[in-house]
PDB file with SEQRES, HELIX, SHEET and CRYST1 records, atoms N, CA, C and O in Angstrom:
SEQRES   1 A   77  UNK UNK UNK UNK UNK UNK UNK UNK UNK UNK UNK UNK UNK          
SEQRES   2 A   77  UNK UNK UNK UNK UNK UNK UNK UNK UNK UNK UNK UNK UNK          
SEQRES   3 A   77  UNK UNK UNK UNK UNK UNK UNK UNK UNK UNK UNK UNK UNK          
SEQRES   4 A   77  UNK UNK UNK UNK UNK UNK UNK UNK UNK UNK UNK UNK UNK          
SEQRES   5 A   77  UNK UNK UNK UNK UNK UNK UNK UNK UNK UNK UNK UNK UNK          
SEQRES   6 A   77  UNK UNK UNK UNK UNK UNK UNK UNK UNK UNK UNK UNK              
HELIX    1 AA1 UNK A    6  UNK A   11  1                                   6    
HELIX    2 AA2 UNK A   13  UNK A   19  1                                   7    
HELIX    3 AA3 UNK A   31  UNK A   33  5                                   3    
HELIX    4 AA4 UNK A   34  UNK A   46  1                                  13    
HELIX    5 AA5 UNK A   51  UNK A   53  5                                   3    
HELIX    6 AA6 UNK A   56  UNK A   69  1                                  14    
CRYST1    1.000    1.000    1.000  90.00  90.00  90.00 P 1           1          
ATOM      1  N   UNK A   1     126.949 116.185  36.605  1.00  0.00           N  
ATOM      2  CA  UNK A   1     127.792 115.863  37.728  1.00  0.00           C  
ATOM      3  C   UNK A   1     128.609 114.618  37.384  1.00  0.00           C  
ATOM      4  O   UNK A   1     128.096 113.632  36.854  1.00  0.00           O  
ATOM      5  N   UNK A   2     130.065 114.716  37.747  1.00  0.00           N  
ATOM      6  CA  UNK A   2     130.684 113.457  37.000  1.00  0.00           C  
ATOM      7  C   UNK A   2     131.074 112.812  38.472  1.00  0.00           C  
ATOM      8  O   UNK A   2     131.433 113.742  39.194  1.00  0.00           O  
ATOM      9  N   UNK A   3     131.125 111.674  39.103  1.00  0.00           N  
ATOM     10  CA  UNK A   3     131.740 111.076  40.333  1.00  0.00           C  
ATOM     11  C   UNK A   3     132.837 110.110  39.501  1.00  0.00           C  
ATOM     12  O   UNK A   3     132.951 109.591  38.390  1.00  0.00           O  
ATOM     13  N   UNK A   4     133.579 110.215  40.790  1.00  0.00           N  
ATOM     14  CA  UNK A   4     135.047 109.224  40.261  1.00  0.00           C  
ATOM     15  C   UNK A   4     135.041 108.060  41.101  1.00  0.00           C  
ATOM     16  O   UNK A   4     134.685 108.025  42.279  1.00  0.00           O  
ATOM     17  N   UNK A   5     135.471 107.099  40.390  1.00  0.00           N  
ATOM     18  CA  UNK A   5     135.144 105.783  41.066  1.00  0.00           C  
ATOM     19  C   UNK A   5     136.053 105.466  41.863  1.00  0.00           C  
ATOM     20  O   UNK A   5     137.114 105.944  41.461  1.00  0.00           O  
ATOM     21  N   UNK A   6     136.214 104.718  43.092  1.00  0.00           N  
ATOM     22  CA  UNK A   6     137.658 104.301  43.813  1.00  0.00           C  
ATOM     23  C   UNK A   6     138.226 103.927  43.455  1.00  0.00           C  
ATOM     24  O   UNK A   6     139.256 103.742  44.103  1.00  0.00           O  
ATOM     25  N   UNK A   7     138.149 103.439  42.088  1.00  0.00           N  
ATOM     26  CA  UNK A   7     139.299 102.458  41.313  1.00  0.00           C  
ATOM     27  C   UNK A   7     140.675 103.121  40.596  1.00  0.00           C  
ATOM     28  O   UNK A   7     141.837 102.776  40.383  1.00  0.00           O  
ATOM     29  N   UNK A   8     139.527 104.670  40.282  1.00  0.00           N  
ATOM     30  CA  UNK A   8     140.193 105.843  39.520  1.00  0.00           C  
ATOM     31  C   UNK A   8     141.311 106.293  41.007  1.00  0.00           C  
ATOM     32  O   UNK A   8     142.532 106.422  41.088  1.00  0.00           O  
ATOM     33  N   UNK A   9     140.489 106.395  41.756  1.00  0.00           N  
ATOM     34  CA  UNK A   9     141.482 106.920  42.896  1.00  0.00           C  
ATOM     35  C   UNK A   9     142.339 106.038  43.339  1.00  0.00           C  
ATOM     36  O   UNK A   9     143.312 106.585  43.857  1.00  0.00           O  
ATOM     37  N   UNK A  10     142.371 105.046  43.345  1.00  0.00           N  
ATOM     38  CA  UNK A  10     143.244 103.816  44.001  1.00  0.00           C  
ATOM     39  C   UNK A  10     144.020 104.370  42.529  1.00  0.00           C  
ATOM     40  O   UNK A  10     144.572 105.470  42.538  1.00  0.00           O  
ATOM     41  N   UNK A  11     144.010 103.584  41.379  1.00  0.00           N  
ATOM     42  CA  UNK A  11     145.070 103.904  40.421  1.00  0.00           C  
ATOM     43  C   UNK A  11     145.944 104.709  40.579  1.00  0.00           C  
ATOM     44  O   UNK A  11     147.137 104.409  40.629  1.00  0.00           O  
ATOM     45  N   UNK A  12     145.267 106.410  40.730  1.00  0.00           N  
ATOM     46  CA  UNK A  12     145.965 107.467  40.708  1.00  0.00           C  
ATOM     47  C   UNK A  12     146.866 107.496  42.013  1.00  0.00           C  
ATOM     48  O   UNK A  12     147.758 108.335  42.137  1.00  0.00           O  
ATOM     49  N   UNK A  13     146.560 106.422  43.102  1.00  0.00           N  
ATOM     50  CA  UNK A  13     146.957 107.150  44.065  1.00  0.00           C  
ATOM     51  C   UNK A  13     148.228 105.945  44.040  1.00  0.00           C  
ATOM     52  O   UNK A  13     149.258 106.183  44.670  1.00  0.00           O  
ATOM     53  N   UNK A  14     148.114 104.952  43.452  1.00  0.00           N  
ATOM     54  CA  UNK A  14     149.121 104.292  43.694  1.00  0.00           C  
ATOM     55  C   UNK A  14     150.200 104.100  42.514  1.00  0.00           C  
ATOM     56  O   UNK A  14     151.060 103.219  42.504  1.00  0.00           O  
ATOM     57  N   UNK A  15     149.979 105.207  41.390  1.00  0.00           N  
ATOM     58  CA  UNK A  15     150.729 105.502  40.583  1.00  0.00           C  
ATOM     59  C   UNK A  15     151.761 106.772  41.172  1.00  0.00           C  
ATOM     60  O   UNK A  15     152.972 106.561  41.099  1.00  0.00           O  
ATOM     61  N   UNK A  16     151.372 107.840  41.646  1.00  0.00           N  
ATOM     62  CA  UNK A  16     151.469 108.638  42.834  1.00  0.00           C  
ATOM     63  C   UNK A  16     153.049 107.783  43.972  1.00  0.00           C  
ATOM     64  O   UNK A  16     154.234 107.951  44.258  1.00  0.00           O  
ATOM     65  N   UNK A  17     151.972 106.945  44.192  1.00  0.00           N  
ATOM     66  CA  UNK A  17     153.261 106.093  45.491  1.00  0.00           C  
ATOM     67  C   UNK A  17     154.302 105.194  44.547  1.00  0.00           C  
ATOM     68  O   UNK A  17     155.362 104.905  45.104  1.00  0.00           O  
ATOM     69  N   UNK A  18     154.113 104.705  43.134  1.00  0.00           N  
ATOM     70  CA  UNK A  18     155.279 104.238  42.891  1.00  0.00           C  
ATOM     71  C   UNK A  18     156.072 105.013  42.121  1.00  0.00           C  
ATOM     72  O   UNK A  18     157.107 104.402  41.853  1.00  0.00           O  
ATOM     73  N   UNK A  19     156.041 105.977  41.699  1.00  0.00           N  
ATOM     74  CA  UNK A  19     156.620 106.905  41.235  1.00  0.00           C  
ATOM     75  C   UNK A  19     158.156 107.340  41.862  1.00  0.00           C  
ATOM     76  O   UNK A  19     159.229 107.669  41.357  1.00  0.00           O  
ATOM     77  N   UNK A  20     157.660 107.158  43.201  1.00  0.00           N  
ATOM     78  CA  UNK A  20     158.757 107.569  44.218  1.00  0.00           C  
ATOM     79  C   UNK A  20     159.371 106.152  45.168  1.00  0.00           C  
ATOM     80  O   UNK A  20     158.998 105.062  44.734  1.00  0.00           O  
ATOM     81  N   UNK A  21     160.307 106.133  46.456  1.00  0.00           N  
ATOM     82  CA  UNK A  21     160.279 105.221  46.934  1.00  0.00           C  
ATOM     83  C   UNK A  21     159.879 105.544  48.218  1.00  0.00           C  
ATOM     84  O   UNK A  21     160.742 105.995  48.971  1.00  0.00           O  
ATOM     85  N   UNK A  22     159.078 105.447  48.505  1.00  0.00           N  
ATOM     86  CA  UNK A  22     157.969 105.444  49.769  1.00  0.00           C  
ATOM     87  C   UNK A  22     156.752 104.336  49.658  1.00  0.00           C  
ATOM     88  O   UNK A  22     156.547 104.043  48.480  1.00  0.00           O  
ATOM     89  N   UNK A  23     156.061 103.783  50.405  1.00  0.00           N  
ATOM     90  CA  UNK A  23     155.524 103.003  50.744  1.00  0.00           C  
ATOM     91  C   UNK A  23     154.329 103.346  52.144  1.00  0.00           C  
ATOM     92  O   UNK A  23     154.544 104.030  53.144  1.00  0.00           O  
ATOM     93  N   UNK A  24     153.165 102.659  51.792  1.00  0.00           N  
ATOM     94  CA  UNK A  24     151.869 103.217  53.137  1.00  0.00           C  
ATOM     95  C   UNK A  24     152.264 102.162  54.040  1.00  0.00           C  
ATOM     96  O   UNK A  24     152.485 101.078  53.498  1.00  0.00           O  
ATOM     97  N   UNK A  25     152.418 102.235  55.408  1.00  0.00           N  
ATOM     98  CA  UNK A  25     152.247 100.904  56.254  1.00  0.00           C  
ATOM     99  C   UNK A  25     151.706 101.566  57.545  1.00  0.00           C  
ATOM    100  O   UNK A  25     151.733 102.738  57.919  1.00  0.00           O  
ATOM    101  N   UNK A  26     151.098 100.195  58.228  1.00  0.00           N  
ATOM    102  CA  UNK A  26     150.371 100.456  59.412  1.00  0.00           C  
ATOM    103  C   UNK A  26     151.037  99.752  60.411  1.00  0.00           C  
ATOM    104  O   UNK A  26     151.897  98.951  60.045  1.00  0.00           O  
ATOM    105  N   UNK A  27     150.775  99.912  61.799  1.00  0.00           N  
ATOM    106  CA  UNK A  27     151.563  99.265  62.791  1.00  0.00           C  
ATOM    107  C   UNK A  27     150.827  98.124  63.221  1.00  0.00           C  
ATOM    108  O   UNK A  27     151.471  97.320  63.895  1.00  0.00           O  
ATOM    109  N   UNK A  28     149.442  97.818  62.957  1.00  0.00           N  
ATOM    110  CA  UNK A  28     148.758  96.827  62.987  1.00  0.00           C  
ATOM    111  C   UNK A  28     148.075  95.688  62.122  1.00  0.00           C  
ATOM    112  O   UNK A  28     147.602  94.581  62.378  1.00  0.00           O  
ATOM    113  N   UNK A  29     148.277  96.652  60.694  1.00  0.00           N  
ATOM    114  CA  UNK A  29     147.320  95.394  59.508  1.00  0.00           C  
ATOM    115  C   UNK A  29     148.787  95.382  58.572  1.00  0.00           C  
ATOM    116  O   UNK A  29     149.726  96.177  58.573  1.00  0.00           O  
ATOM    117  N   UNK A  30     148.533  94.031  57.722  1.00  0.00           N  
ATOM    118  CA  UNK A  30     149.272  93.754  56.673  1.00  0.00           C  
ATOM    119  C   UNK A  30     149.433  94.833  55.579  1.00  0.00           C  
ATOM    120  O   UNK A  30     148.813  95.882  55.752  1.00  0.00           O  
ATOM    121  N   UNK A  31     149.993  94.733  54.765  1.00  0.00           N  
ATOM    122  CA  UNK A  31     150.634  95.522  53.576  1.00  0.00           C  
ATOM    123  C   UNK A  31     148.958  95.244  52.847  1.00  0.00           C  
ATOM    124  O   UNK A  31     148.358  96.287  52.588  1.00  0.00           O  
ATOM    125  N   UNK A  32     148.276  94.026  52.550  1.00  0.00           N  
ATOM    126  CA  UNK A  32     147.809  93.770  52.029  1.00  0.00           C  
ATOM    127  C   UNK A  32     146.142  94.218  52.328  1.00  0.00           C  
ATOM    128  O   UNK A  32     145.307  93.857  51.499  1.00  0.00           O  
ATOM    129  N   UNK A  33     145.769  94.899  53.365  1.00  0.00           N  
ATOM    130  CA  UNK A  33     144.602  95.544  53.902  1.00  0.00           C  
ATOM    131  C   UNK A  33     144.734  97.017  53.591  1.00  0.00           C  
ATOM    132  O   UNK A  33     143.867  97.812  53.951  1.00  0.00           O  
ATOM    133  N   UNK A  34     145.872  97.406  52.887  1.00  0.00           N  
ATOM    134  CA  UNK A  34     146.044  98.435  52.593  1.00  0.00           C  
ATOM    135  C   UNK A  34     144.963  99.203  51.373  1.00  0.00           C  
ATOM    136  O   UNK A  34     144.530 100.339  51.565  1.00  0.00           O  
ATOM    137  N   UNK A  35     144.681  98.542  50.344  1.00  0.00           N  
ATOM    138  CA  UNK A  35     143.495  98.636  48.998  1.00  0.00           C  
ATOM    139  C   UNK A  35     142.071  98.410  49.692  1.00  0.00           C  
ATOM    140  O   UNK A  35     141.118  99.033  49.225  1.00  0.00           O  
ATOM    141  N   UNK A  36     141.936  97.828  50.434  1.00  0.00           N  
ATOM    142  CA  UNK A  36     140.755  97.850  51.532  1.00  0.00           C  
ATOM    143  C   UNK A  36     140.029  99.204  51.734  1.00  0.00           C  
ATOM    144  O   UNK A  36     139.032  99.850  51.409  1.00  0.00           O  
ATOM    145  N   UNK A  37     141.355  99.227  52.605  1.00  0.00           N  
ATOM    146  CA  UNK A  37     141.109 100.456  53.702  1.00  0.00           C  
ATOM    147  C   UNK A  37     141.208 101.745  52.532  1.00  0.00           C  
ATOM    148  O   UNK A  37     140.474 102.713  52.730  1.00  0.00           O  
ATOM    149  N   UNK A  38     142.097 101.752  51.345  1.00  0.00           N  
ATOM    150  CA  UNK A  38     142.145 102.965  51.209  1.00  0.00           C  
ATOM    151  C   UNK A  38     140.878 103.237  49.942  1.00  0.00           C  
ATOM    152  O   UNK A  38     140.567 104.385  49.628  1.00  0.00           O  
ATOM    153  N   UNK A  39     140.157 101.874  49.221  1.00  0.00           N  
ATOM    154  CA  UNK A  39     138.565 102.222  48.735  1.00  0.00           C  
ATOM    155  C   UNK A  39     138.171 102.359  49.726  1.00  0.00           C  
ATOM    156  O   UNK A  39     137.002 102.614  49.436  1.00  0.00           O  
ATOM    157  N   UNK A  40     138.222 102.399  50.865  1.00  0.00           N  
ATOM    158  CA  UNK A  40     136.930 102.862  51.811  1.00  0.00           C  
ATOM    159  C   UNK A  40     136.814 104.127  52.101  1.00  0.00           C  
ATOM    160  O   UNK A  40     135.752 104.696  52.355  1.00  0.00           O  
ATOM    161  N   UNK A  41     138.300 104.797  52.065  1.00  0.00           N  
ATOM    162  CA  UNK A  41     137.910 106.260  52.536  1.00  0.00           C  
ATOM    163  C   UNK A  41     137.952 106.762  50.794  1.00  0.00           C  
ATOM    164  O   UNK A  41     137.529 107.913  50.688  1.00  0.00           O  
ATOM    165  N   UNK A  42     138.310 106.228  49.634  1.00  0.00           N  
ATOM    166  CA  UNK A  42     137.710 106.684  48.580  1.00  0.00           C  
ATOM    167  C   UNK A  42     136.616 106.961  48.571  1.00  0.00           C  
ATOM    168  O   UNK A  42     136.436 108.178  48.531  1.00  0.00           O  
ATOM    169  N   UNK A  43     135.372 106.114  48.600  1.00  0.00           N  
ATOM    170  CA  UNK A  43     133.671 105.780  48.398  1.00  0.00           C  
ATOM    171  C   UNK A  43     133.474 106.877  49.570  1.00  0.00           C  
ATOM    172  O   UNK A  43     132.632 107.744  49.335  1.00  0.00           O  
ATOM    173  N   UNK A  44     134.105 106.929  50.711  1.00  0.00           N  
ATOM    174  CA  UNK A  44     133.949 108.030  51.456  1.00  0.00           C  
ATOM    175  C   UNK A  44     133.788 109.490  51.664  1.00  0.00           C  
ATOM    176  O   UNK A  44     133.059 110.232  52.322  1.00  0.00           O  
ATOM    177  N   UNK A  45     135.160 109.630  50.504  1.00  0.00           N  
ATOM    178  CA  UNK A  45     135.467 110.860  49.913  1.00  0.00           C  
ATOM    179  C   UNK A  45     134.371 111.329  48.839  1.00  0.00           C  
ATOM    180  O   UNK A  45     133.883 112.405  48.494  1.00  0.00           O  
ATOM    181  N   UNK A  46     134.209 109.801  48.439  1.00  0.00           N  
ATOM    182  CA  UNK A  46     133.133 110.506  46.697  1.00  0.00           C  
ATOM    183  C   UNK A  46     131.682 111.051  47.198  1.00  0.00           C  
ATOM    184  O   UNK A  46     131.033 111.733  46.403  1.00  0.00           O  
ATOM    185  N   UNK A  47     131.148 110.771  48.496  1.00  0.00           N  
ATOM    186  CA  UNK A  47     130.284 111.405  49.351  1.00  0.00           C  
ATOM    187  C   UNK A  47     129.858 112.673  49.757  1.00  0.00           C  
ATOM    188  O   UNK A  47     128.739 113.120  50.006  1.00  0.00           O  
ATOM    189  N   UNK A  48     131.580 113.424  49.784  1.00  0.00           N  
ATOM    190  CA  UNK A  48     131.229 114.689  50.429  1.00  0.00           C  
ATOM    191  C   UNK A  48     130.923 115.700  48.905  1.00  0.00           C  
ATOM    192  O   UNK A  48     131.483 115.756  47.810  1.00  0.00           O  
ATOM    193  N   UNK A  49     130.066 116.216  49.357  1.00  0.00           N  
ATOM    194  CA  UNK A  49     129.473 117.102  48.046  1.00  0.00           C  
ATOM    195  C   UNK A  49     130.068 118.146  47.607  1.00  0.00           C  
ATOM    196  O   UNK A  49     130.005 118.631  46.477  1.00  0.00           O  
ATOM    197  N   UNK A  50     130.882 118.630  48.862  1.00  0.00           N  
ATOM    198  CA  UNK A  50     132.313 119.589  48.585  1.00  0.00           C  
ATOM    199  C   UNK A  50     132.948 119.127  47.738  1.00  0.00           C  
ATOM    200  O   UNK A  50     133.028 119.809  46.716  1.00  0.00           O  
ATOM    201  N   UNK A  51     133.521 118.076  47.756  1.00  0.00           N  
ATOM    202  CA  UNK A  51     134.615 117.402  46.787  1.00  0.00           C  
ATOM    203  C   UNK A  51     134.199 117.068  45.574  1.00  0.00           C  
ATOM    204  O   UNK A  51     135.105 117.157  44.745  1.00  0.00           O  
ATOM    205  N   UNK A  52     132.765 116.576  44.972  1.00  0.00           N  
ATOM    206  CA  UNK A  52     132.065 116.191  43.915  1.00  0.00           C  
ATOM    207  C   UNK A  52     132.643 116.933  42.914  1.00  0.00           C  
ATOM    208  O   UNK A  52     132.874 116.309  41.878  1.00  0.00           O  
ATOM    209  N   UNK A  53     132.986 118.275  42.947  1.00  0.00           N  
ATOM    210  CA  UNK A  53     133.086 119.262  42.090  1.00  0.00           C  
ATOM    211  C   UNK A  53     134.316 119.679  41.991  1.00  0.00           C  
ATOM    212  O   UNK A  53     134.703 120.629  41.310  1.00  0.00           O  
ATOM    213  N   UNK A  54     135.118 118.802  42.838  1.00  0.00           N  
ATOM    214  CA  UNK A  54     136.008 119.579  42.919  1.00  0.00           C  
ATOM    215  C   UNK A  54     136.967 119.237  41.986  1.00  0.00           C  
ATOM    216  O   UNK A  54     136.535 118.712  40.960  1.00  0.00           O  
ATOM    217  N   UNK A  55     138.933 119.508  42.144  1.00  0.00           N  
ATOM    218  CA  UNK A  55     139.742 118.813  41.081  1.00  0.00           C  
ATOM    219  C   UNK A  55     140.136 117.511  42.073  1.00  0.00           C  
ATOM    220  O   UNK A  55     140.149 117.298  43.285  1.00  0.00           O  
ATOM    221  N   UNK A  56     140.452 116.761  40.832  1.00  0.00           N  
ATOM    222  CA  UNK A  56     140.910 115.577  41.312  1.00  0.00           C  
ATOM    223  C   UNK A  56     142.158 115.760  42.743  1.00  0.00           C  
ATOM    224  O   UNK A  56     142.143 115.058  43.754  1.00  0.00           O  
ATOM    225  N   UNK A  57     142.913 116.610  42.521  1.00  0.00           N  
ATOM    226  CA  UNK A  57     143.559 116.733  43.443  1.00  0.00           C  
ATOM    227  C   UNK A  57     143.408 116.750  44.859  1.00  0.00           C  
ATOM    228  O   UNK A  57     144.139 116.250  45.713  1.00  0.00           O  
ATOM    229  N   UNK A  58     142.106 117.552  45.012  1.00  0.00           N  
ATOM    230  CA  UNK A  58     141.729 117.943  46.141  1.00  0.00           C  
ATOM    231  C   UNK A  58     140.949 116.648  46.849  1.00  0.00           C  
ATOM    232  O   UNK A  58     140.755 116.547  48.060  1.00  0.00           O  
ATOM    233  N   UNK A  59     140.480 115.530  45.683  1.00  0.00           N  
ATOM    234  CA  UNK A  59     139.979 114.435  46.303  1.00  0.00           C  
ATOM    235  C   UNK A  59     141.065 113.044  46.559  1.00  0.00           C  
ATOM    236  O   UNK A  59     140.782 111.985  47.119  1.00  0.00           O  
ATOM    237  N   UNK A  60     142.301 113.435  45.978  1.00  0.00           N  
ATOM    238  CA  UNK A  60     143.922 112.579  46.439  1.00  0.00           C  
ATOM    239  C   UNK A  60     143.998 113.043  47.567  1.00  0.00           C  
ATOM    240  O   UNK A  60     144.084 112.215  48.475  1.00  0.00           O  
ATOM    241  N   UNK A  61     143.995 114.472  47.924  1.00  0.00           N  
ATOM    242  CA  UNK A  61     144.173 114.964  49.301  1.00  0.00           C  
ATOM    243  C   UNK A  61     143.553 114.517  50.765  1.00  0.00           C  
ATOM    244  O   UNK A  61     143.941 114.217  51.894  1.00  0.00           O  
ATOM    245  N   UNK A  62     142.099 114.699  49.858  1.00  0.00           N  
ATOM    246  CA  UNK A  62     140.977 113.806  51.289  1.00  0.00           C  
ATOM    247  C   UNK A  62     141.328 112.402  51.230  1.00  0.00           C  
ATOM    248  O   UNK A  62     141.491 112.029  52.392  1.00  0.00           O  
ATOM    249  N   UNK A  63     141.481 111.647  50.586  1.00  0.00           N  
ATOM    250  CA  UNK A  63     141.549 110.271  50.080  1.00  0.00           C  
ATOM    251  C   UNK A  63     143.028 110.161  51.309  1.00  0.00           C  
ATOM    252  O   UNK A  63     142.897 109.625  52.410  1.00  0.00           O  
ATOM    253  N   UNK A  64     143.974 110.602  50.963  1.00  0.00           N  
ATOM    254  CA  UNK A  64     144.933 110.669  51.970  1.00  0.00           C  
ATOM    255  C   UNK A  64     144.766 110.652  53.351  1.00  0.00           C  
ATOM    256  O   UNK A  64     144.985 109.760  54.171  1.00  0.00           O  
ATOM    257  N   UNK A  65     144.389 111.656  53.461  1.00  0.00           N  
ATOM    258  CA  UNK A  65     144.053 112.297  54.902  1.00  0.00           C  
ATOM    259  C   UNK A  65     143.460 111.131  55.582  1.00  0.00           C  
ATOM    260  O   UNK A  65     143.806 110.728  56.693  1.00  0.00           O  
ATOM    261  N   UNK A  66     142.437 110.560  54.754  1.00  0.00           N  
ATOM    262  CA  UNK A  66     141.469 109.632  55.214  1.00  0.00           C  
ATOM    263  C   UNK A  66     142.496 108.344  56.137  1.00  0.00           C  
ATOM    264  O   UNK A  66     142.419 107.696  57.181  1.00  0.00           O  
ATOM    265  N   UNK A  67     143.284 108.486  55.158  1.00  0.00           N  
ATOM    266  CA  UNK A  67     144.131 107.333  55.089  1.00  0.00           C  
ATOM    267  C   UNK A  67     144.838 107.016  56.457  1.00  0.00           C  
ATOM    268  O   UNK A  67     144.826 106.118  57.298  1.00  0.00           O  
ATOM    269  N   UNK A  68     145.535 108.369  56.213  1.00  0.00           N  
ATOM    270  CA  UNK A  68     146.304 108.416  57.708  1.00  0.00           C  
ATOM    271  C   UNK A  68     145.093 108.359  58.988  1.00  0.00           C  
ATOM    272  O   UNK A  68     145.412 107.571  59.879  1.00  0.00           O  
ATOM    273  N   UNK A  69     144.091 108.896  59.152  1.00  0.00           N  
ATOM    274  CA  UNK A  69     143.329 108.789  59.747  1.00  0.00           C  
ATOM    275  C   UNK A  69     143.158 107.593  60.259  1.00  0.00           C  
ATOM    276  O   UNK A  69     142.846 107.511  61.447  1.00  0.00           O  
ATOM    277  N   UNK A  70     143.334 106.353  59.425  1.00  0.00           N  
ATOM    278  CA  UNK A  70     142.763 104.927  59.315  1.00  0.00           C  
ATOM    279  C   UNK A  70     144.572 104.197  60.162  1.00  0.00           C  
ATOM    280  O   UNK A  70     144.947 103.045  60.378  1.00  0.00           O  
ATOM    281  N   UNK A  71     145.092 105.267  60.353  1.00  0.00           N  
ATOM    282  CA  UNK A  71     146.399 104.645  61.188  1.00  0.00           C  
ATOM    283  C   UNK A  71     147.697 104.604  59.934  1.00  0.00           C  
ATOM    284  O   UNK A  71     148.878 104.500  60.268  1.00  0.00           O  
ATOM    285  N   UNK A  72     147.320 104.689  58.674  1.00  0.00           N  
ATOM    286  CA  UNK A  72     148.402 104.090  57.481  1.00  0.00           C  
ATOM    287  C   UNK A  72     149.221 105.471  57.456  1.00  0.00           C  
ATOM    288  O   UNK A  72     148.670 106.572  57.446  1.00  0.00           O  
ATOM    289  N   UNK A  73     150.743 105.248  57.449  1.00  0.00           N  
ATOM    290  CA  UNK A  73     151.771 106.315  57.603  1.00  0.00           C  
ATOM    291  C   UNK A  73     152.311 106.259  56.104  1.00  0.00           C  
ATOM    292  O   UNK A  73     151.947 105.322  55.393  1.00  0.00           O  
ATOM    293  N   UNK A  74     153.069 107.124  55.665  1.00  0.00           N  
ATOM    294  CA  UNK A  74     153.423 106.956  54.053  1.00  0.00           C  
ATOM    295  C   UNK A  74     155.450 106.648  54.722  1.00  0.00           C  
ATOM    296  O   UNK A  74     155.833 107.373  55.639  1.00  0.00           O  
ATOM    297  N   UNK A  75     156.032 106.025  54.375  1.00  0.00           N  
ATOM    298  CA  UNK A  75     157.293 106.343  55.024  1.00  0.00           C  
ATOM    299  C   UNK A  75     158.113 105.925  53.787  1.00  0.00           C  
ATOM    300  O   UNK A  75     157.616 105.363  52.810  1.00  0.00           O  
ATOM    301  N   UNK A  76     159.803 106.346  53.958  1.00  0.00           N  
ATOM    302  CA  UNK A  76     160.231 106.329  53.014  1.00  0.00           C  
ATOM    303  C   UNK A  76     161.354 104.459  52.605  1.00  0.00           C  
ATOM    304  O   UNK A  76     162.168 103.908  53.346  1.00  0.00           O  
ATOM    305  N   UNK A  77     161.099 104.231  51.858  1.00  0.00           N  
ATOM    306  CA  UNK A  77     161.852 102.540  52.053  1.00  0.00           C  
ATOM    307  C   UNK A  77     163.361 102.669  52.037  1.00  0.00           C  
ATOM    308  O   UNK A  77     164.067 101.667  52.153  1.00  0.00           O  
TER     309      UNK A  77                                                      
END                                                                             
């Protein structure tokens, strides 16, 4: 069983966001609570046993989801 660390997912995910010009923001926390919040629903994600196995993709996806969940919108700059 291989688990991916949040660090792997933070990387990927914010290689992902600069690639393009879009940006995550929330209507209540700084720019800077943003790596916070989004290892948390990483370590979150690496939990569900569905995803353990799954492709990386599918755990950018939850990792996302999570995200928005947590209030953070992706919008374009």
């Amino acid at each position: 069983m291989r688990t991916i660390s949040s660090w792997t997912l933070l990387v990927v995910g914010l290689l992902l966001t600069g690639c393009s010009s879009t940006e995550w923001v929330h209507p209540n926390k700084p720019s800077s609570e943003f790596t916070t919040d989004y290892n948390k629903c990483g370590m979150d994600v690496s939990r569900d046993p569905k995803l353990q196995q799954g492709s990386q993709l599918l755990v950018i996806n939850a990792t996302e989801r999570c995200i928005q969940k947590e209030g953070w919108r992706l919008i374009e700059k």
